[in-house]
MARTORMI-372662 format. One record per residue (C-alpha): x, y, z; residue in three letters. Coordinates in steps of 0.25 Angstrom, whole numbers, padded with zeros to 4 digits, always signed. Each point is the difference from the previous one (the first is absolute). Example, Ala and Ser with C-alpha at 12.3 -4.5 7.8 and 13.67 -1.06 7.14 Angstrom:
+0049-0018+0031ala +0006+0014-0002ser 
REM end
This chain:
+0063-0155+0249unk -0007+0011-0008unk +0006+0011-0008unk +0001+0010+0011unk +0005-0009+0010unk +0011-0004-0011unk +0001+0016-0001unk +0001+0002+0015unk +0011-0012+0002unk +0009+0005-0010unk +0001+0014+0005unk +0002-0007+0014unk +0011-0008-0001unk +0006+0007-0014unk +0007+0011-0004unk +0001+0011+0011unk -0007-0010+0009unk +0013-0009+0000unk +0008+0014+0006unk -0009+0005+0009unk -0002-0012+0008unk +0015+0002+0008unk -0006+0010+0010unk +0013+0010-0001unk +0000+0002-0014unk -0014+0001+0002unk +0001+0011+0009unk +0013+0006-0006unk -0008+0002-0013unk -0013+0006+0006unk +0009+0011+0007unk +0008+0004-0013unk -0012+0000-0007unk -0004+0012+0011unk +0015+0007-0003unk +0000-0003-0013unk -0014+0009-0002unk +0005+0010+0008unk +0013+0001-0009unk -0008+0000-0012unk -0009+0012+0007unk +0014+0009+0004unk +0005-0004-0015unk -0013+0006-0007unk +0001+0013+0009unk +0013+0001-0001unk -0001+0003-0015unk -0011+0007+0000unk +0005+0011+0008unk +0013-0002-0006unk -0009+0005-0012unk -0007+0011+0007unk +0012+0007+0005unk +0008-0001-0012unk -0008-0004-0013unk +0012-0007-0006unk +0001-0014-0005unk +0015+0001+0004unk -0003+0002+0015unk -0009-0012-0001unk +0013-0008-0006unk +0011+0005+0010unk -0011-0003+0011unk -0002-0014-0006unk +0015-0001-0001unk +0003+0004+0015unk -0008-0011+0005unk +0007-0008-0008unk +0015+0005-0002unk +0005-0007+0014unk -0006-0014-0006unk +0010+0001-0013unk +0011+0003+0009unk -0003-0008+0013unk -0009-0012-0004unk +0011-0009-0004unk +0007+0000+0013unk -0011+0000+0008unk -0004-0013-0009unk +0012-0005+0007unk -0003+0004+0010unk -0012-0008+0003unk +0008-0013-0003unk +0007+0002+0012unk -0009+0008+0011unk -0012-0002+0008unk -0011+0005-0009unk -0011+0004+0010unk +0009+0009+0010unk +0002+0007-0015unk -0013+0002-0002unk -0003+0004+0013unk +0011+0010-0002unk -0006+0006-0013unk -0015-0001+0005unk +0004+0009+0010unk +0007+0011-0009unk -0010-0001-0011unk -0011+0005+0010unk +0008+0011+0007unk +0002+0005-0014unk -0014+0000-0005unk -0004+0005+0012unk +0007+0012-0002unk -0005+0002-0015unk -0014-0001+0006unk +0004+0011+0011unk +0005+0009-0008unk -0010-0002-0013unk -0011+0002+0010unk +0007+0015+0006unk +0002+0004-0013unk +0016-0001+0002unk +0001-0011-0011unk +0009+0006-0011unk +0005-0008-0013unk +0014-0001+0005unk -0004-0006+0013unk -0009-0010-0005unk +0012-0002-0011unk +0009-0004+0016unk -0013-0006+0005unk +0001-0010-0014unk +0015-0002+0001unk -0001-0004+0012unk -0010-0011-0001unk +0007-0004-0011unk +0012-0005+0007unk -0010-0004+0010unk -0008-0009-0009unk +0015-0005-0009unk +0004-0008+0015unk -0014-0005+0001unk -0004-0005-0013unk +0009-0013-0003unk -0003-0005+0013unk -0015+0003-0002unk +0000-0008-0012unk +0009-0011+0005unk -0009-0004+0013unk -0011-0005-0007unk +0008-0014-0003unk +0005-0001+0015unk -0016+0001+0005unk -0006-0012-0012unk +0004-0013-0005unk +0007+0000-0013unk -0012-0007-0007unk -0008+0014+0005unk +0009+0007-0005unk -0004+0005-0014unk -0015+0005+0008unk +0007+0007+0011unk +0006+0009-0010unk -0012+0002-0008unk -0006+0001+0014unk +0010+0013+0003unk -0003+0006-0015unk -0014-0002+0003unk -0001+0007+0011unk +0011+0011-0006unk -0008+0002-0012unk -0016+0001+0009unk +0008+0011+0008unk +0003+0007-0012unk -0016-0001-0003unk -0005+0003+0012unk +0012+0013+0005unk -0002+0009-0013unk -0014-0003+0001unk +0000+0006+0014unk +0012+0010-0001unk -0008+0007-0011unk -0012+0002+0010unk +0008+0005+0011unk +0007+0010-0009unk -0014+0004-0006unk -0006+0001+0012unk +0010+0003+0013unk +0014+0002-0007unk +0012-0008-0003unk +0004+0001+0014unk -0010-0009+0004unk +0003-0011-0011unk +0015+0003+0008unk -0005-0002+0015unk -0008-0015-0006unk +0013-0004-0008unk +0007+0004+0015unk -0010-0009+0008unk +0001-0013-0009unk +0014-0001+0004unk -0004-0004+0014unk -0006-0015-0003unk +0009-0005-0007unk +0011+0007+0010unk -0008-0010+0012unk +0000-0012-0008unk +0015+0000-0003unk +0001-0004+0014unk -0011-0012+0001unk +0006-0007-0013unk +0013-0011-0001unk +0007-0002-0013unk +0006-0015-0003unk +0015-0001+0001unk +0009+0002-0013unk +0010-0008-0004unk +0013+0002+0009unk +0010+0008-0006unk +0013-0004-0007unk +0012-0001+0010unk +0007+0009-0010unk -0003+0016+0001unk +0000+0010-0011unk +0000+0011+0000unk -0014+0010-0004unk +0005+0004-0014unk +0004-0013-0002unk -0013-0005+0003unk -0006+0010-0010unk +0008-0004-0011unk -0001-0015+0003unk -0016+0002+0000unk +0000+0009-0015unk +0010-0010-0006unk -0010-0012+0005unk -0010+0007-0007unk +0006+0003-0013unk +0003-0014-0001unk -0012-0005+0003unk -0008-0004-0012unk -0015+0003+0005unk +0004+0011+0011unk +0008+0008-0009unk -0011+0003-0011unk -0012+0001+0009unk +0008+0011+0007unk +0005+0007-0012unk -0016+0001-0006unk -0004+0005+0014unk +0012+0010+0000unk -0006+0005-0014unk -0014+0001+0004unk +0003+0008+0013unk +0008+0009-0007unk -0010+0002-0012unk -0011-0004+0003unk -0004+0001+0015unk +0002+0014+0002unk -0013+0003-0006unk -0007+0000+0014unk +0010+0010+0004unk -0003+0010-0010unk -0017-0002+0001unk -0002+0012+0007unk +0008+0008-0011unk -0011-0008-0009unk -0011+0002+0007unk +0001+0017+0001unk +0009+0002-0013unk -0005-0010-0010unk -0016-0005+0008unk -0002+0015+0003unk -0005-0007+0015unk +0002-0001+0013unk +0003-0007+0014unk -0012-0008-0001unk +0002-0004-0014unk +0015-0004+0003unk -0005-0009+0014unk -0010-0007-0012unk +0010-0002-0011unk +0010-0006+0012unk -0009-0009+0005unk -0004-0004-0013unk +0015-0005-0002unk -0001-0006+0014unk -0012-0007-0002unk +0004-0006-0013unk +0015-0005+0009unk -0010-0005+0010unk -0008-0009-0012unk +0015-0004-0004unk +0005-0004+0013unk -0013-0007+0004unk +0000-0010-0014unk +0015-0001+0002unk +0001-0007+0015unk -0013-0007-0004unk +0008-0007-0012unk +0006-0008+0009unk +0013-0004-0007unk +0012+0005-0003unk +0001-0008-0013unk -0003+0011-0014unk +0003+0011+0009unk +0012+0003-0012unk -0010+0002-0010unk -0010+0007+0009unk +0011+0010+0003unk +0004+0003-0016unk -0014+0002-0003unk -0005+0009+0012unk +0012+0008-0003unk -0004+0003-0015unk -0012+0003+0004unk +0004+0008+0010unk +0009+0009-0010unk -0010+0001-0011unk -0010+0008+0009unk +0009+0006+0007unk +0000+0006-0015unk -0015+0002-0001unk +0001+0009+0012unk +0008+0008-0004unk -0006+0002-0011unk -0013+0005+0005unk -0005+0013+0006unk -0016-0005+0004unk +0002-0003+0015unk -0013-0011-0001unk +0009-0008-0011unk +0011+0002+0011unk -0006-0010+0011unk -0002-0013-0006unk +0014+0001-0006unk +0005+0003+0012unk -0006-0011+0007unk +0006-0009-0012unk +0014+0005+0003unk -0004-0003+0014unk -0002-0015-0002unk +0011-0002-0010unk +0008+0007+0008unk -0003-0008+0012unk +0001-0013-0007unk +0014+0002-0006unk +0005+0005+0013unk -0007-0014+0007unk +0005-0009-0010unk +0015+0008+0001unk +0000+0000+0015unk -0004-0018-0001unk +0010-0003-0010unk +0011+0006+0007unk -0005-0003+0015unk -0001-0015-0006unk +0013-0003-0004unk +0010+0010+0008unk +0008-0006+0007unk -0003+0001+0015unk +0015+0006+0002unk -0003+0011-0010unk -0013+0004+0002unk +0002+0014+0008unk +0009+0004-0009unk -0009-0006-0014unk -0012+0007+0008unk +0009+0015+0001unk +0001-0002-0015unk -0014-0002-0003unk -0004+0010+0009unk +0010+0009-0005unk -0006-0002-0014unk -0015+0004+0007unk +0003+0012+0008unk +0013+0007-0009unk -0007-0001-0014unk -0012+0006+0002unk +0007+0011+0006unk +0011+0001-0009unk -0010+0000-0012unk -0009+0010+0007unk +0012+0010+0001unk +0005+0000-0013unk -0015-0001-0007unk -0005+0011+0008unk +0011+0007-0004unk -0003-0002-0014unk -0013+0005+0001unk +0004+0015+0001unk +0003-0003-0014unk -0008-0011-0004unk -0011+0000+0009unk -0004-0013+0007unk -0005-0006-0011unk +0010-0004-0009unk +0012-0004+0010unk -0010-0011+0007unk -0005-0004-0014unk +0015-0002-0006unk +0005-0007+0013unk -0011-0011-0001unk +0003+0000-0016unk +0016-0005+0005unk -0005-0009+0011unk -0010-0008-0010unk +0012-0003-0008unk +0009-0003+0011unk -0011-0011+0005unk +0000-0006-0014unk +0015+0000+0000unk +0001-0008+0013unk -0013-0009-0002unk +0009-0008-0011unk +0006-0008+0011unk -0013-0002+0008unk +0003-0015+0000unk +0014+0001+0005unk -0005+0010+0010unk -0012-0010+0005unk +0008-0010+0002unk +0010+0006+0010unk -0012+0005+0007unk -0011-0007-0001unk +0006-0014-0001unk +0011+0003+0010unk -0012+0003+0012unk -0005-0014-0004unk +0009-0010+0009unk -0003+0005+0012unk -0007-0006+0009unk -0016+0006+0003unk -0001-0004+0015unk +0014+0006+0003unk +0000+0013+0006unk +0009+0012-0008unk +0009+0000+0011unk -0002-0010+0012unk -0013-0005+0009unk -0011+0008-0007unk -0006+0013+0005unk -0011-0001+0011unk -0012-0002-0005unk -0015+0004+0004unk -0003-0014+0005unk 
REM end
C-alpha cells in the first residue's frame, strides 16, 4: 500500500470517518450544517445593523445579551428537562418557532419596518427559542454513535459548527454589500427548513430508563450542579470555560464596533475578519476529530486556552485591519479546539443520568458568557473604548487558566482515564444507530 492509499484509508475509516458512517447522524450533521450557516449569516447581520441604527457598542452588548438572557435563566431546567422528555418532538417544536420568528425579522428588514426594539423582541425571542433546543441538540449526538465514535462525533458537530462560521459571515457580508441585510435574513430563514425535514426521517437509541423515584425539576437542577461541583474533571473544565466565555469570547460580538471604530472599515472587511475566525475553528475542529483519541485531550484543552487568551490580547491591541485576520483565525482555531476537547472530556465521563443537565451547564457557559461579557465590555467602552476592556479581560482569563492547569493531572484522570473502561463496540446507549450499510 503506497503513501496515498495509507493517506486515503486513514481518513476513510478514521476520525470524522468512524461518525459519519451511521447514516442518522450523518444526515443529522449535514442538515445543521445548513442552519447552522444560516444562523451565523442572521447573527452577522444582526450586528451590523444593530450598528447602523445605533453606533453604540452598548446596543451591540444588550443585543448579544437578549439572545442570551433566557439561557442564564432557563438552561438549567431545560437540561433537565432533556433527561426526562422525548428530545426530537422538542426540537421539532423549536424548529418550528425559530423559523416563524426569522421569518418575520426578514419581512419587516426587507419593508423597512425593522427597528432596534423590534429586532431586540425578535432576538428575545429566539433566545428562549434556541435555550429549549440547545441541551437536546448537543445531547443527541451520543444516542445516534457508538460510544467508541464518540470523541469524532463531536468534533464532527464543532466541525461543521465552526465551517458554518466560515462560510455564513463570508456570505452575510456579501449579501449586505450587495442586496441588504434583509437578504442575509430571508437565507438564515430558509436554512431552517432542512434540518426541520430531517427531524422526522431520524431515530435516536433508547436512554436508560428512568429511576422509579421522581423528583421534582428544581431538585433535578440542584442535584445535577452539585454532581458537577464534585466532580473532579467536570467541575474545572467548566469553570475555565465559564471564564473564557465571559472574557474572552465576547470579542466576536463586539467585531463590528472594531471593524468601523477601531479598523475604520466596513461590512465587507467584517464578513473577512469573521470567516477568518471561522476558517481557523474549521482547521481546529478538522485536526481535532482526526486525533482520534480522547487520551491528552486535558492537556490540549490548558494549552489552546493560553493561546486562546494571549491573542485575544494581541487583538486588542492593534488598529491595522490586515494584522486583524490571521489573529482572528488563530482565535478561531484555538477557540475551536478548547471548546472540542471541553465538550469530549465532559461528554466522555458524564454519567448517562446527568448528561442533559451537565450539557445545560456547558451550554449555559457558551451561550450566557459571551453575552454577559459583551454587555458589560460594550458598556465600558463609552468610557474605555473597545480596546482595553477585551485587552484586560483576556489578561484575568490567562491567569485564571494558569491557576486551574496546577491540577491538570487530577483533572485528566477523572476524564480521560474514567472514559477508558468502556466498552468500544457497545453503543452509547443501546443497539447502535443505523448505519449507511
Amino acid at each position: 500500500m503506497n503513501v496515498f492509499s495509507r493517506i486515503f484509508n486513514y481518513f476513510a475509516t478514521q476520525g470524522f470517518a468512524r461518525a459519519l458512517r451511521h447514516r442518522d447522524f450523518m444526515w443529522f450533521s449535514m442538515t445543521s450544517w445548513v442552519s447552522t450557516t444560516g444562523m451565523w449569516m442572521q447573527r452577522v447581520g444582526i450586528g451590523w445593523l444593530t450598528w447602523e441604527l445605533t453606533h453604540s457598542g452598548a446596543w451591540l452588548g444588550i443585543m448579544a445579551a437578549a439572545n442570551a438572557v433566557p439561557g442564564i435563566v432557563l438552561l438549567p431546567f431545560t437540561g433537565a428537562y432533556a433527561d426526562r422528555i422525548d428530545r426530537l418532538k422538542l426540537m421539532r417544536v423549536t424548529q418550528s418557532i425559530n423559523f416563524f420568528a426569522n421569518t418575520v425579522l426578514a419581512v419587516l428588514t426587507l419593508t423597512g419596518h425593522i427597528s432596534v426594539e423590534i429586532m431586540l423582541a425578535i432576538t428575545l425571542v429566539s433566545g428562549v427559542v434556541q435555550t429549549f433546543n440547545m441541551p437536546v441538540r448537543m445531547t443527541i449526538a451520543p444516542s445516534l454513535v457508538p460510544l467508541a465514535d464518540l470523541p469524532a462525533a463531536i468534533s464532527v458537530n464543532s466541525f461543521q459548527f465552526t465551517t458554518a462560521m466560515f462560510v455564513g459571515p463570508a456570505l452575510a457580508g456579501f449579501l449586505i454589500a450587495h442586496g441588504g441585510v434583509g437578504l442575509a435574513f430571508v437565507a438564515n430563514a430558509a436554512s431552517y427548513l432542512p434540518f426541520y425535514i430531517i427531524l422526522y426521517v431520524i431515530t435516536l437509541a433508547e436512554r436508560p430508563a428512568r429511576p422509579q423515584v421522581e423528583t421534582s425539576i428544581i431538585a433535578d437542577v440542584v442535584d445535577g450542579i452539585k454532581y458537577v461541583a464534585n466532580h473532579p474533571g467536570i467541575g474545572p473544565v467548566l469553570t475555565v470555560t465559564l471564564v473564557l466565555s465571559i472574557l474572552v469570547r465576547p470579542l466576536s460580538d463586539l467585531v463590528p464596533g472594531f471593524i468601523d471604530e477601531v479598523f475604520r472599515k466596513g461590512p465587507a472587511e467584517l464578513g473577512l475578519v469573521l470567516s477568518a475566525y471561522g476558517c481557523g475553528g474549521m482547521i481546529g475542529s478538522f485536526w481535532m476529530g482526526n486525533r482520534g483519541r480522547l487520551q491528552g485531550s486535558t492537556r490540549i484543552f490548558i494549552i489552546s486556552s493560553l493561546i486562546l487568551t494571549t491573542f485575544t490580547v494581541a487583538f486588542a491591541s492593534i488598529d491595522v485591519v490586515m494584522l486583524a485576520i490571521p489573529i482572528m483565525a488563530m482565535l478561531g482555531a484555538n477557540n475551536s479546539i478548547s471548546s472540542n476537547a471541553a465538550q469530549s472530556l465532559v461528554q466522555a465521563s458524564v454519567a448517562p443520568s446527568h448528561r442533559g443537565r451537565v450539557i445545560s451547564l456547558y451550554s449555559l457557559n457558551g451561550r450566557a458568557g459571551p453575552a454577559l461579557g459583551a454587555l458589560i465590555m460594550g458598556y465600558l467602552s463609552h468610557v474605555l473604548g473597545l480596546q482595553i476592556p477585551v485587552a484586560g479581560a483576556a489578561i484575568i482569563g490567562i491567569g485564571v487558566v494558569l491557576y486551574v492547569a496546577r491540577d491538570r493531572r487530577k483533572i485528566a484522570e477523572a476524564t480521560e482515564t474514567a472514559a477508558a473502561p468502556y466498552d468500544e463496540t457497545a453503543p452509547a446507549q443501546r443497539g447502535g444507530p443505523k448505519t449507511g450499510d
